[in-house]
DOSERO-386049 format. One line per field, with one value per residue: residue number from 1; y, x, z of N, C-alpha, C in turn; chain. Coordinates in steps of 0.2 Angstrom, whole numbers, padded with zeros to 4 digits. Layout:
n (NUM_...)
nY (Y_...)
nX (X_...)
nZ (Z_...)
caY (Y_...)
caX (X_...)
caZ (Z_...)
cY (Y_...)
cX (X_...)
cZ (Z_...)
chain (A_...)
END
This chain:
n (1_2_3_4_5_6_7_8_9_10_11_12_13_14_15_16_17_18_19_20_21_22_23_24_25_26_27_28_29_30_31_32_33_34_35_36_37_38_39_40_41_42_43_44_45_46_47_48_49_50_51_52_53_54_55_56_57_58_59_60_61_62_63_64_65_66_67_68_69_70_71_72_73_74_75_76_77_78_79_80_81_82_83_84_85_86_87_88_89_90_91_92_93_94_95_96_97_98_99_100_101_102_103_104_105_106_107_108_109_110_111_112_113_114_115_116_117_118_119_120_121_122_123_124_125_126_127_128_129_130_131_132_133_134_135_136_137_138_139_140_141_142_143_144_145_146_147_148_149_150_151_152_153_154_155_156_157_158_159_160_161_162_163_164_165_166_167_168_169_170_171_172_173_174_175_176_177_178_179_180_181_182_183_184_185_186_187_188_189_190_191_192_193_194_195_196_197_198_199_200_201_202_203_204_205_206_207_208_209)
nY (-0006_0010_0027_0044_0054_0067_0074_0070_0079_0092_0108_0123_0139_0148_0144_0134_0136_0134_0124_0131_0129_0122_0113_0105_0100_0091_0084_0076_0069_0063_0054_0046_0040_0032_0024_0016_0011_0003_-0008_-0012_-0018_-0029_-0041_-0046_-0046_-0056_-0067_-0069_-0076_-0070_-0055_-0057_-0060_-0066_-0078_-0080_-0085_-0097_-0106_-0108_-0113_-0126_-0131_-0133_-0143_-0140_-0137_-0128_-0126_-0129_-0113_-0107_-0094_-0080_-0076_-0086_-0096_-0092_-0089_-0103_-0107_-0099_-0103_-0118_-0128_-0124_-0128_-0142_-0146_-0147_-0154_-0169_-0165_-0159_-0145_-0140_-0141_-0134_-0122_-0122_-0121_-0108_-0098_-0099_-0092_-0100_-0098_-0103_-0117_-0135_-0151_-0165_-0179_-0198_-0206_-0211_-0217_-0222_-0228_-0230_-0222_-0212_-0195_-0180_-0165_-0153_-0137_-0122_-0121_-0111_-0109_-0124_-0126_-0116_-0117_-0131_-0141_-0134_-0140_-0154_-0157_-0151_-0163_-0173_-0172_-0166_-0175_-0188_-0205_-0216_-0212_-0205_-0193_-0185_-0176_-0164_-0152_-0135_-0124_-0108_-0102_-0088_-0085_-0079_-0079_-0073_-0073_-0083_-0088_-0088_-0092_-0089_-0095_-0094_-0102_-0100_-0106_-0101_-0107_-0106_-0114_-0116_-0119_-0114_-0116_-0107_-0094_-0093_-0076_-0081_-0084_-0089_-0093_-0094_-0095_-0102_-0105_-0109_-0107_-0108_-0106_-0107_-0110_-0114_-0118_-0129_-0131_-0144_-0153)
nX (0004_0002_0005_0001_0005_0009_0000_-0013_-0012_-0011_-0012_-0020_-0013_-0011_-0010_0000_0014_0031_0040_0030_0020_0008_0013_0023_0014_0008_0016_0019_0009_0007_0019_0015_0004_0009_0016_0007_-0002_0009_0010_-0002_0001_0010_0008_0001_0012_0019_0017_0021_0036_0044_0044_0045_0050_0065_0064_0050_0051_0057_0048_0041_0045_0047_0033_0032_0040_0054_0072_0084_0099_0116_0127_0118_0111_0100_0089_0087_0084_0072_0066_0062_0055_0044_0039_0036_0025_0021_0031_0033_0022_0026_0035_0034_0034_0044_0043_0039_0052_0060_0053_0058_0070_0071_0065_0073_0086_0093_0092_0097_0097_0095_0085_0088_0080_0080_0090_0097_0109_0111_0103_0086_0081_0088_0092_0097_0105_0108_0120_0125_0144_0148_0139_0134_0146_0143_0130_0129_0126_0115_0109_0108_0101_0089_0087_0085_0072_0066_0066_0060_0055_0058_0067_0085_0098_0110_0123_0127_0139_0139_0149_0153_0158_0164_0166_0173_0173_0177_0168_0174_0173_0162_0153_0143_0131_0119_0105_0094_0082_0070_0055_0044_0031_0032_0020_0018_0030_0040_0052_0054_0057_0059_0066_0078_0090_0100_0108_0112_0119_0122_0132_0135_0143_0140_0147_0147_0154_0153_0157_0156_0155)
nZ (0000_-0003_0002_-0003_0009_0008_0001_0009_0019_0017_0017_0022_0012_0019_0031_0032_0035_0036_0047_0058_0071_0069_0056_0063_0071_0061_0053_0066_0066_0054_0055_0066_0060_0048_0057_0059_0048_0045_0055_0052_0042_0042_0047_0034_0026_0031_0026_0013_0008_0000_0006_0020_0038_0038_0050_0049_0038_0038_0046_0036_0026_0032_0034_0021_0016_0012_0012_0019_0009_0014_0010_0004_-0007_0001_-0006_-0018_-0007_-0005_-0015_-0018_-0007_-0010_-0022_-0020_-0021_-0034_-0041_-0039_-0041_-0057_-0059_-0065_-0078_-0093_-0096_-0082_-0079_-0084_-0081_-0067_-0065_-0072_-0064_-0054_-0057_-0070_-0084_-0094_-0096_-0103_-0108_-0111_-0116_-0116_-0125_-0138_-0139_-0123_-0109_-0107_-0094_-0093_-0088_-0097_-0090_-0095_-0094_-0092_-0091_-0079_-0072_-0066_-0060_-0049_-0044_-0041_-0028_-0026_-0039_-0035_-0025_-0030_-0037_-0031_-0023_-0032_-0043_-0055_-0047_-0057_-0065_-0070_-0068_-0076_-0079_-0091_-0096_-0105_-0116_-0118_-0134_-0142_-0158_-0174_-0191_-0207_-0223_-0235_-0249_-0261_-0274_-0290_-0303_-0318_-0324_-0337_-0343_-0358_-0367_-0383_-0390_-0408_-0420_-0436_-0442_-0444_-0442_-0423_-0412_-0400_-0391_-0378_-0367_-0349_-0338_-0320_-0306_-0287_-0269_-0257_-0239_-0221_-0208_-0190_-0176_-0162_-0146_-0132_-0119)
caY (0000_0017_0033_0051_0060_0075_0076_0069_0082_0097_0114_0130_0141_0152_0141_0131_0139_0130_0125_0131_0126_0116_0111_0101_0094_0089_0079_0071_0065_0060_0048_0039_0036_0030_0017_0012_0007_-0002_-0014_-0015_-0021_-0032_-0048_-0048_-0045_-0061_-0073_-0068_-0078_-0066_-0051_-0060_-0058_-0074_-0083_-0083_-0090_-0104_-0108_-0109_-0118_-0133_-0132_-0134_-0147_-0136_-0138_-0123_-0129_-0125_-0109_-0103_-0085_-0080_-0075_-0093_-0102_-0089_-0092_-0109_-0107_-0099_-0107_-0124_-0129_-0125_-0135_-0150_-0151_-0148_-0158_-0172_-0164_-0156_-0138_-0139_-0140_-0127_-0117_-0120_-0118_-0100_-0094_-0100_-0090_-0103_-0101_-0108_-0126_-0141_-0155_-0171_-0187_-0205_-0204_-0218_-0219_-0219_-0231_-0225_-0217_-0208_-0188_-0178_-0159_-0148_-0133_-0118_-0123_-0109_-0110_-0128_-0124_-0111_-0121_-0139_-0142_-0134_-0145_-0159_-0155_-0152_-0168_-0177_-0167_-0168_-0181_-0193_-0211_-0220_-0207_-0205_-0186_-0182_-0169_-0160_-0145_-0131_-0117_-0105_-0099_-0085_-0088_-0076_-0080_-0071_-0076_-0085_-0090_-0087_-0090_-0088_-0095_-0096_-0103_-0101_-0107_-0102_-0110_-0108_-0121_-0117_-0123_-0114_-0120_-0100_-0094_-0085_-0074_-0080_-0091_-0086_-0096_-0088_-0101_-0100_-0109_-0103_-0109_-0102_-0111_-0106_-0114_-0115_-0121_-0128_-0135_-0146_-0161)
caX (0000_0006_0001_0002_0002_0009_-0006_-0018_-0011_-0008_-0015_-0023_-0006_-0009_-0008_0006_0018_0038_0043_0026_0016_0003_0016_0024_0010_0006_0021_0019_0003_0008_0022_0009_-0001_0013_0019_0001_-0001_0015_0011_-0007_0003_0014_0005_-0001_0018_0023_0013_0024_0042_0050_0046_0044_0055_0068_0061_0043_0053_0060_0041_0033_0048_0044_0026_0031_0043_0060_0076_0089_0104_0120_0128_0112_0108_0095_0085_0087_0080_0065_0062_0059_0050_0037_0036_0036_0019_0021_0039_0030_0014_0028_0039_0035_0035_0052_0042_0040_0057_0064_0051_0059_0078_0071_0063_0080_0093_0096_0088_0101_0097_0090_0084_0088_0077_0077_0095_0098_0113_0111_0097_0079_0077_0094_0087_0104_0101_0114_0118_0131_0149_0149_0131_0133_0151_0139_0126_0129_0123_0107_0103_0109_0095_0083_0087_0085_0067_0058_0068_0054_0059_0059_0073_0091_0100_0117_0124_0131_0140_0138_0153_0151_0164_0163_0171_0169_0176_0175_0166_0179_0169_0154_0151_0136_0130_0113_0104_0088_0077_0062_0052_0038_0031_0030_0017_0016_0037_0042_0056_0050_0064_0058_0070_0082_0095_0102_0113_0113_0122_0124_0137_0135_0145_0142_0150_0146_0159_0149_0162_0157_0156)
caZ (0000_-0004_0004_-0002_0014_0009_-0002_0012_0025_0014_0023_0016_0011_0027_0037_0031_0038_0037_0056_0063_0078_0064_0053_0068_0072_0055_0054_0069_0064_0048_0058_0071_0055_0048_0060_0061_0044_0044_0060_0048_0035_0044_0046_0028_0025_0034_0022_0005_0008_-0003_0010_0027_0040_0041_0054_0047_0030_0040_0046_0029_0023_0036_0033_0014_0014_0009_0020_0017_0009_0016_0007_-0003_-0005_0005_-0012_-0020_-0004_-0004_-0023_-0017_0000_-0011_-0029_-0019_-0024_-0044_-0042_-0035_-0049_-0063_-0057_-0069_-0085_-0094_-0096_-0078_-0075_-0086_-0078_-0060_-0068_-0074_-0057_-0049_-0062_-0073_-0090_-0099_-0094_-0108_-0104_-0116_-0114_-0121_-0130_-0143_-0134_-0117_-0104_-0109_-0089_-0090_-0091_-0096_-0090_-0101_-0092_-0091_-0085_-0073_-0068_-0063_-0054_-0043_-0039_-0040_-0021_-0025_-0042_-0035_-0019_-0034_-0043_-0026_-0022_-0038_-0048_-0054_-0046_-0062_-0070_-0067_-0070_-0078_-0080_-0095_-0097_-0110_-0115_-0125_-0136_-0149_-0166_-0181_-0199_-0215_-0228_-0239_-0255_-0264_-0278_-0292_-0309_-0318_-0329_-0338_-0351_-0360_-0374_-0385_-0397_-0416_-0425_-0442_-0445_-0443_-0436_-0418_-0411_-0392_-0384_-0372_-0364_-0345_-0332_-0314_-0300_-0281_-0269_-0249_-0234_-0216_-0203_-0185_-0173_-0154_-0142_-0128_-0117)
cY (0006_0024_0039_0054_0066_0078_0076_0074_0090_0102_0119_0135_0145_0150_0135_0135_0134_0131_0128_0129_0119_0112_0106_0096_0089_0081_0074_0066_0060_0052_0044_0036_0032_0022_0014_0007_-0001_-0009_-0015_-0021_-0028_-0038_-0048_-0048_-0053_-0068_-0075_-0069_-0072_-0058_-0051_-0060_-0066_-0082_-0084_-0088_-0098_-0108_-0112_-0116_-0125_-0133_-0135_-0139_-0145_-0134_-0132_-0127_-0126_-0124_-0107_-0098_-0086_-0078_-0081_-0095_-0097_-0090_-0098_-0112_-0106_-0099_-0114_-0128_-0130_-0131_-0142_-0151_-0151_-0153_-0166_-0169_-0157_-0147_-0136_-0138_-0136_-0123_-0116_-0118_-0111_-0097_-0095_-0096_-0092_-0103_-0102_-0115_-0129_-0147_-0159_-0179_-0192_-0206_-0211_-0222_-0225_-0227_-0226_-0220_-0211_-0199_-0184_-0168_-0156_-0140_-0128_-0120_-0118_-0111_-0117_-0130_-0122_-0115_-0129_-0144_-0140_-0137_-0151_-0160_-0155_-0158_-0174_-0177_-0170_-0171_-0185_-0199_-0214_-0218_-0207_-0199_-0188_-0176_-0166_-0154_-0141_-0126_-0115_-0099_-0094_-0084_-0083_-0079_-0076_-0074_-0079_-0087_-0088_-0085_-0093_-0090_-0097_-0098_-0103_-0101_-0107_-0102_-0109_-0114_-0116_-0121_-0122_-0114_-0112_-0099_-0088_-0083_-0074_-0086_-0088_-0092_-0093_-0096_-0099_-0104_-0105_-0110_-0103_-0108_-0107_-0111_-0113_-0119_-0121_-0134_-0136_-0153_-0164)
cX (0004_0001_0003_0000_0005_0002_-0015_-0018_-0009_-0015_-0015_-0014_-0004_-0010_-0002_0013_0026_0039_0037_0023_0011_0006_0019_0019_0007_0011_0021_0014_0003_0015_0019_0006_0004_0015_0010_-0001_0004_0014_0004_-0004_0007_0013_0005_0007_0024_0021_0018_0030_0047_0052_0045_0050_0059_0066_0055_0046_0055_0053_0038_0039_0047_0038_0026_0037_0051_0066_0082_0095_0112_0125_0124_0110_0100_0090_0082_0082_0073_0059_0058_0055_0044_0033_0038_0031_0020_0027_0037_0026_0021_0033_0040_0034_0041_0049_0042_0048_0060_0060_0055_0065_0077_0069_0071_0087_0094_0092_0092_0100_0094_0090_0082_0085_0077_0082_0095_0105_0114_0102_0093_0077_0084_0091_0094_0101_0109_0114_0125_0137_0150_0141_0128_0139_0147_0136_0124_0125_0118_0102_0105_0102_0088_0081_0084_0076_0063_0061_0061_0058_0061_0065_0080_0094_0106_0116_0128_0133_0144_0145_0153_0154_0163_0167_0170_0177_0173_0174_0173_0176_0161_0154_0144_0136_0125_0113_0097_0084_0068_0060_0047_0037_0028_0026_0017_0025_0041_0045_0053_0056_0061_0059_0075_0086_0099_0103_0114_0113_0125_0128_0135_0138_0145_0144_0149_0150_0155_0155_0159_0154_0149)
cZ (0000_-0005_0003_0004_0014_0004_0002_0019_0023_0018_0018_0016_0017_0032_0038_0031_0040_0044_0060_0069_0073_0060_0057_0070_0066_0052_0058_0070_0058_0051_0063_0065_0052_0051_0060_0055_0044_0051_0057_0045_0036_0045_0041_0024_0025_0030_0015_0009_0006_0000_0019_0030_0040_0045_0053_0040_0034_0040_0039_0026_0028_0035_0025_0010_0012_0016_0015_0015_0009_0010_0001_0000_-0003_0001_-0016_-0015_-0005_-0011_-0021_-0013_-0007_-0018_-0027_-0021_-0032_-0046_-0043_-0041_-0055_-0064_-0062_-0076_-0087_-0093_-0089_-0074_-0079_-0084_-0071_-0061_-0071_-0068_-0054_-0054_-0066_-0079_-0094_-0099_-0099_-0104_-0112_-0113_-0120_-0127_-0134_-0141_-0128_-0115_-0107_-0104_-0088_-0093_-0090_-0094_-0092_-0097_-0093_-0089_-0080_-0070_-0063_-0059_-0048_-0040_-0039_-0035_-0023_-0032_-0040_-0029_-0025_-0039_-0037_-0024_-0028_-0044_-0049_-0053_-0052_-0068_-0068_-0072_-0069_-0079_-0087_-0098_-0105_-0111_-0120_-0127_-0141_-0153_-0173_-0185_-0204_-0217_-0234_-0246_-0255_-0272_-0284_-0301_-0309_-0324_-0329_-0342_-0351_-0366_-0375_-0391_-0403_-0420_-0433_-0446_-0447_-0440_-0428_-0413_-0402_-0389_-0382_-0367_-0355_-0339_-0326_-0309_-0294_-0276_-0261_-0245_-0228_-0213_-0197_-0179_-0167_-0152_-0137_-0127_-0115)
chain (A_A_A_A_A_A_A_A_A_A_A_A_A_A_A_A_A_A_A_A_A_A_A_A_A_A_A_A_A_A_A_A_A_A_A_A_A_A_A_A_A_A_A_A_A_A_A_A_A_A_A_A_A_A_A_A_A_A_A_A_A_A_A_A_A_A_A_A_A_A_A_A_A_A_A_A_A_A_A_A_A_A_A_A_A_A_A_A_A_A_A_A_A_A_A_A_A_A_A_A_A_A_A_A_A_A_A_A_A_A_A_A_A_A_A_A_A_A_A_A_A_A_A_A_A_A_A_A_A_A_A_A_A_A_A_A_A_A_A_A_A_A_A_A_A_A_A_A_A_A_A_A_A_A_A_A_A_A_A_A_A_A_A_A_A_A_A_A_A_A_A_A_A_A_A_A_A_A_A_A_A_A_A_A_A_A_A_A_A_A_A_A_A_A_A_A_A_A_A_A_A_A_A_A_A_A_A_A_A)
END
């Protein structure tokens, strides 16, 4: 909630007087309302993880399953105190989990199943190399938590290098023909010959493990 009280307290011009008798009290009314609000506000405050104090987060996080994992920013475990619900329903299907890797920082993540390779339950999750440096403890906590049983998570990491190259070639020929048919054995000055061949190579260079 947001309160204009210089507009809710504002006084006729002769009587707004800077430093006055009225003006002092104007203020000091304006700072009781103040705190009153704020001890209104303040249960409804303790509900939303993301602006509660601490030790309510701890609460909701027991009540919802969610154990702090040691060295996580105090932002991360909040994100997950109170998108733990969404977590939990998406938890079996892949958009669900590139949903929870985007709420938590990580939207670079993929997520490869059913390799031709690879066992049918092995689910590879592709992710940044520093991204999975940082937080390893907290997707291995995630792998743990809303892994589906029947699955089994690897990991493999991403780097990403940029690479430019000139164009080294390109080249162009055409051709083109067009015919009419002749029936009365006349010569007809409408044929035309024209050759055209194309010739393009990009190249893309992706490094990793």
């Amino acid at each position: 909630m947001i309160i204009d009280w210089a507009s809710l307290t504002k006084m006729p011009y002769w009587l707004a007087k800077p430093g006055g008798e009225l003006d002092k009290l104007r203020k000091g009314m304006v700072r009781f309302w103040q705190r009153f609000v704020d001890m209104l506000q303040f249960a409804s405050q303790q509900m939303d993880p993301m602006t509660a104090e601490l030790e309510f987060v701890h609460l909701l996080a027991w009540e919802r399953d969610i154990e702090q994992i040691p060295g996580e920013t105090e932002l991360i475990y909040r994100t997950r105190v109170k998108y733990s619900l969404p977590f939990a329903k998406g938890a079996g299907s892949k958009s669900g989990w590139l949903d929870m890797f985007t709420k938590l920082g990580m939207p670079g993540v993929a997520i490869e199943e059913r390799f031709s390779e690879t066992d049918w339950d092995v689910v590879d999750l592709m992710l940044l190399d520093d991204e999975l440096g940082t937080n390893q403890p907290l997707i291995n906590s995630l792998c743990r938590q809303y892994g589906r049983t029947t699955r089994r998570y690897q990991y493999s990491t991403l780097t990403v290098v940029p690479f430019n190259t000139a164009l080294s070639t390109f080249d162009k020929q055409s051709s083109f023909e067009v015919a009419a048919v002749n029936t009365n054995l006349r010569p007809v000055g409408r044929f035309m010959t024209m050759e055209n061949q194309s010739s393009f190579q990009v190249a893309k260079i992706t490094q990793g493990t």
